[in-house]
C-alpha positions as CSV (number, residue, x, y, z in Angstrom):
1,X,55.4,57.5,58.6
2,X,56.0,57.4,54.9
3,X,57.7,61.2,55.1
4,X,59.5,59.8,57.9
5,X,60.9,57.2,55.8
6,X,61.8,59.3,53.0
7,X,64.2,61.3,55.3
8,X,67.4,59.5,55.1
9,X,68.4,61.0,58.3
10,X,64.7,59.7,60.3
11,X,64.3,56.4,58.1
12,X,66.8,54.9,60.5
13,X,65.2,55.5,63.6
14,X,61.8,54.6,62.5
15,X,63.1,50.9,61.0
16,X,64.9,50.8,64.6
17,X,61.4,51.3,66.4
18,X,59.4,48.9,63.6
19,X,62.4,46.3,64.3
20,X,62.7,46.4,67.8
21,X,59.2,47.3,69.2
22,X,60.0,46.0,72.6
23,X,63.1,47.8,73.3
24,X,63.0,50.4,76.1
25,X,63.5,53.5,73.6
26,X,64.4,57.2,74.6
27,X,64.6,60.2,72.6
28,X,68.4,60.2,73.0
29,X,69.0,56.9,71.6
30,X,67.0,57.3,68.3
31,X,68.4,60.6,67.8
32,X,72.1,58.5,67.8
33,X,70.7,56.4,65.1
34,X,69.9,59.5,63.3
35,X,73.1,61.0,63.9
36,X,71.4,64.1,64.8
37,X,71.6,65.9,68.1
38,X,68.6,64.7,70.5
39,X,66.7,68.6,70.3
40,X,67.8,68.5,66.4
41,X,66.4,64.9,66.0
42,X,63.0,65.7,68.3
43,X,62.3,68.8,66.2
44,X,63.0,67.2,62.5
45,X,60.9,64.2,63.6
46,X,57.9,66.0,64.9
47,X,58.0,68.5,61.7
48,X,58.1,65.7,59.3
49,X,56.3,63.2,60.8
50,X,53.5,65.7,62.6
51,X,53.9,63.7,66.0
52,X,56.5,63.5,68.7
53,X,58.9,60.8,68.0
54,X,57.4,59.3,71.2
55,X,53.8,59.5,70.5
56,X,54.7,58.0,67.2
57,X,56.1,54.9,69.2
58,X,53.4,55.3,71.3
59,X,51.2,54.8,68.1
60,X,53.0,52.4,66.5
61,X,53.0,49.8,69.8
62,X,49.2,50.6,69.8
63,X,48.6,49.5,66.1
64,X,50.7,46.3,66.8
65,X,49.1,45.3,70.1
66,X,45.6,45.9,68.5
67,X,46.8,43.6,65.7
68,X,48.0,40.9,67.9
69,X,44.7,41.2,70.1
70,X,42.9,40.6,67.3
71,X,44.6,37.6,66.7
72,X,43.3,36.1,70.2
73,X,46.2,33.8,70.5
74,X,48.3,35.8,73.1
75,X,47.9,36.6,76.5
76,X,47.7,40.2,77.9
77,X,51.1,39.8,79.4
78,X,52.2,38.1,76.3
79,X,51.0,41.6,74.0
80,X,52.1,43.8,76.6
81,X,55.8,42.4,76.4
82,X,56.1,41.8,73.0
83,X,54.9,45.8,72.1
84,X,57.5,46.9,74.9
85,X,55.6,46.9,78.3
86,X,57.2,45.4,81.4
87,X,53.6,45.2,82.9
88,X,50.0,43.9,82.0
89,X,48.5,46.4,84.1
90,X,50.6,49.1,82.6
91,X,50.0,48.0,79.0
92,X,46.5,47.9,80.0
93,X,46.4,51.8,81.7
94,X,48.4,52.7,77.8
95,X,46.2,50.9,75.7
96,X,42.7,51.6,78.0
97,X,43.9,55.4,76.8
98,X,44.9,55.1,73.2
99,X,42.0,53.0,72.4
100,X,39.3,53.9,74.6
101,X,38.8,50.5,75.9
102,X,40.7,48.0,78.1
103,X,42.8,45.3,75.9
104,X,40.6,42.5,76.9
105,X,37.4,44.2,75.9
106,X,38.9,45.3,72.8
107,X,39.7,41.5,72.0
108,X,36.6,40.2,72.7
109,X,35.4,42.7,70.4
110,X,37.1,41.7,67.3
């Protein structure tokens, strides 16, 4: 993320994910924010970076919901929404496969 950020032309997408984690994000729009083409943006991201720009979001969602599971005071919805999922149960498939373990195991875990 930090090489990201150094990139003036990547730093505006990646504050634009961070900011507005729940917004249904393609390729095409952060390239915009970029001001870069969307095969120009996807290939500058992934080389400086080392992910695609949506496995970083992908990521990044993960590392907020596992923060906010940890927390115990929000639903599954409630995580699911607020990291940009329209469903529980598709939150749940996401995170069950980035984590290795369903959200609601994973809080009563922590």
């Amino acid at each position: 993320m930090l090489r990201g950020l150094a990139d003036a032309r990547l730093a505006p997408a990646i504050r634009q994910m961070h900011r507005h984690l729940s917004r249904p994000w393609t390729v095409a729009q952060l390239a915009k924010s970029a001001a870069l083409s969307r095969s120009a943006f996807f290939d500058r991201f992934s080389h400086t970076v080392g992910l695609a720009p949506m496995e970083y979001l992908l990521g990044w969602r993960m590392a907020v919901a596992r923060g906010l599971l940890c927390g115990r005071e929000l639903s599954i919805h409630e995580v699911a929404e607020r990291v940009g999922y329209s469903s529980a149960s598709t939150f749940t498939t996401a995170f069950s496969r980035h984590v290795g373990q369903s959200p609601g195991r994973y809080a009563r875990a922590s």
